[in-house]
N, C-alpha and C positions, 0 to 999 in steps of 0.2 A: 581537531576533534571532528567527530564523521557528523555528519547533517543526517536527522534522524525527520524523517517524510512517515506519517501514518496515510493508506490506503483505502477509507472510510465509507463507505453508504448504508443503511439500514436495510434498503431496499436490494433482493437479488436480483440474479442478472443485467448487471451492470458493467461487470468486464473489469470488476477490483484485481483478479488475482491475474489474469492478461496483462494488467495495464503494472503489475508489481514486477510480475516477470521481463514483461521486454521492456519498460522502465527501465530496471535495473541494469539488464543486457546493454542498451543504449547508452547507458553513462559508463558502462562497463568500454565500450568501444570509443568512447570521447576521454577514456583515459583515467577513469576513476577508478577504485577500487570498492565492492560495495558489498552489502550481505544485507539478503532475503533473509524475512522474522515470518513464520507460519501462523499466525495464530487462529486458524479455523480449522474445527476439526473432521473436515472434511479433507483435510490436506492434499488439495489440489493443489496449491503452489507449490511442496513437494515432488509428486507426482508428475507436474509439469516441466520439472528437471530431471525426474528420473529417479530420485529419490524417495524409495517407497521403505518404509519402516515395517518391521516383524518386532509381533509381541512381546516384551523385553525389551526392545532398542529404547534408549533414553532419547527424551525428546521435550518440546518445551515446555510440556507438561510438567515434567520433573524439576525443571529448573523455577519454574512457578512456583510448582506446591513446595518445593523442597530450597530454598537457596542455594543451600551447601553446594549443591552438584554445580553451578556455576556454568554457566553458559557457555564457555570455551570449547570443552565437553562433548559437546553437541555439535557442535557447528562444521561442516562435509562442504569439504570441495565440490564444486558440479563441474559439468563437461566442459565451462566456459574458463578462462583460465578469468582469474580473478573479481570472479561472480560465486560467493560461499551463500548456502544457508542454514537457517538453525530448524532444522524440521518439526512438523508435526506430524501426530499419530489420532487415530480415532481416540483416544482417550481421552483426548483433550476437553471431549465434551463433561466428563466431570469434574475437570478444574473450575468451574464455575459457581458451583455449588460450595467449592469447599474454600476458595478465594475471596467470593461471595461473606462467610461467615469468621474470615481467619483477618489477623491484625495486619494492617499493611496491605490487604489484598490487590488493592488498585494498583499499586506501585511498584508490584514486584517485576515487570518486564523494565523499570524504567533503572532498580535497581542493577538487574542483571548485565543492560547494556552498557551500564558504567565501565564497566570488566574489560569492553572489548572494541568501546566506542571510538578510540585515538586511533585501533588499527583499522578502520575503514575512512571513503570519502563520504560515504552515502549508506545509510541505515531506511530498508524499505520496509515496512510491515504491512503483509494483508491479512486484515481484517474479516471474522465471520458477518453474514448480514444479518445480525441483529445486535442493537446497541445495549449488552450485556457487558458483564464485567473483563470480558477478555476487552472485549472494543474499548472501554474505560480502561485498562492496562496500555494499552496502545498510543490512546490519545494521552496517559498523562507521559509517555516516555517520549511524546514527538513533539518540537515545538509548532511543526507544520502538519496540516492535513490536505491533502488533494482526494477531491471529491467525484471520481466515475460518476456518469450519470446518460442517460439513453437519450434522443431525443426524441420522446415520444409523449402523449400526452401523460397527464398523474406522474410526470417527473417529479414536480415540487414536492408529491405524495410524501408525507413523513419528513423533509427535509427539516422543519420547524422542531424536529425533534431532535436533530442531528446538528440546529442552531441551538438549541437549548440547554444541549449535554456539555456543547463546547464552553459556553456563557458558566454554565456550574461548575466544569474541570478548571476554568479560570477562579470563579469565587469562590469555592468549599476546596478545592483543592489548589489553591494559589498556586498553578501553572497557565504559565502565558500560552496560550497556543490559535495561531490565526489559519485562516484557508488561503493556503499558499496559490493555490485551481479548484477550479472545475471545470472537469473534463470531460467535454459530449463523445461518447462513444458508438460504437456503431451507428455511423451517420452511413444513411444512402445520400449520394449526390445525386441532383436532381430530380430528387421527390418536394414538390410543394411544402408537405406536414413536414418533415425533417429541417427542413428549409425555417419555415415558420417556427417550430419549435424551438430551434439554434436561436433567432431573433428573438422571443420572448425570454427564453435561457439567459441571453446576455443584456436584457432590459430590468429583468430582474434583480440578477447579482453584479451587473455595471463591468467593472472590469475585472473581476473576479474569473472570469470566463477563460478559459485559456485560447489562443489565436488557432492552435492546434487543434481540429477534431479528428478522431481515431473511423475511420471509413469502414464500414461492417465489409468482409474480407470473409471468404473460408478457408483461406490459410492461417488464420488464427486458432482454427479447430484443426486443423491436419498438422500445426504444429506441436499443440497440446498431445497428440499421438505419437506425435516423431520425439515427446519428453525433450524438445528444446526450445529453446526463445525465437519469435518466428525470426527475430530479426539475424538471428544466427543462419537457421536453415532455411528461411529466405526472404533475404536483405534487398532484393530486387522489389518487393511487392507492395502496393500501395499501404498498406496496413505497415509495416517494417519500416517505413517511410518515416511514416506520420509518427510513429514512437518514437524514431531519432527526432524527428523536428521537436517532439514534447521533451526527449532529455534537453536540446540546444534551448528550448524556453523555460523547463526550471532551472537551469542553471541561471539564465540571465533573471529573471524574477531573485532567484536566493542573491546575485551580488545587491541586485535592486534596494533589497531590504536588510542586507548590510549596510547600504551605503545610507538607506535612509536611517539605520540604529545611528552611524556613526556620527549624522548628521544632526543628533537632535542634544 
């Protein structure tokens, strides 16, 4: 069964739908098989493969509001061979409203991945930044969350909200779900404040922190252009780097915590 990772922060500009894409690209090169979940409707993680949706094209909106249509459906090859994802469209901004008021609402992304979970290794979803009910669809389909986050000051901003939703998806919604990372993103090397804010980052969440920070890079924006994963169209760069070093550390964190399931 595929390891279902939600891609979380309330706060934008954090580098969730970056860090979903060549994530996924990363395990994709370490041998996994994996598929990208859109759930914001901005569908930049779309777009960032390439895949742009016209009016009409079904997408996970459809499989939200509607079950029936079933997620298989939906789900597009991208340029990488063994990297699919389930797109989104602008519409999606009105799923929320109507998931929001309809029975089951939370649950419907967690239903649908049922469908299709045994054929991947790795199930990524990025998340829109605000902790509405797509992001509650998300977190209850995933039992892990990794958590983007900047090193800058008012990081922690909101974070107590984004501990609190997890705390209630566990008690109102009896799903287990822990924070697998968090992950500093656009780190400058050898700035003081970045520096400092790394070291209070990992004082705070202890070892929660992942050993991996993601190096602010502008190949990660002239990726986003070129619609591939940067570590595809360039795997030499320090940013392409460090997203392979973070697939090599969730994979060993995920046996980590199999080995502690198995062991209790």
């Amino acid at each position: 069964m595929g390891k279902i990772i939600a891609i979380a922060n309330n706060k934008g500009g954090t580098g969730k739908t970056s860090t979903t894409i060549n994530l996924g690209a990363s395990l994709v090169n370490l041998g996994e098989k994996v598929l990208l979940v859109d759930m914001d409707s901005q569908a930049n993680c779309s777009k960032g493969l390439g895949i742009i949706l016209k009016t009409g094209d079904i997408s996970i909106r459809d499989v939200l509001v509607d079950p029936s249509h079933g997620i298989s459906r939906i789900i597009r090859q991208t340029a990488v061979d063994n990297l699919d994802i389930a797109p989104a469209h602008i519409n999606l901004s009105t799923a929320d409203l109507e998931l929001a008021s309809d029975v089951g609402g939370s649950n419907r992304l967690s239903v649908a991945l049922s469908e299709v979970c045994n054929s991947y290794d790795h199930i990524l979803i990025d998340t829109p930044p605000y902790l509405g009910i797509l992001t509650i669809n998300a977190l209850v389909a995933a039992p892990s969350v990794i958590v983007p986050m900047e090193a800058e000051p008012y990081a922690l901003d909101g974070m107590d909200v984004l501990e609190k939703t997890l705390e209630k998806t566990r008690l109102y919604l009896k799903h287990d779900i822990e924070i697998l990372g968090v992950l500093v993103t656009k780190f400058r090397r050898g700035t003081t404040l970045h520096t400092e804010m790394l070291e209070q980052l990992r004082k705070y969440w202890t070892e929660k922190v992942f050993d991996t920070v993601i190096h602010i890079n502008i190949d990660v924006a002239s990726a986003a252009i070129d619609q591939l994963p940067l570590v595809v169209c360039k795997p030499q760069s320090k940013a392409a780097q460090d997203y392979t070093q973070l697939a090599e550390e969730v994979l060993r964190r995920e046996q980590k915590q199999k080995s502690n399931l198995n062991g209790k």
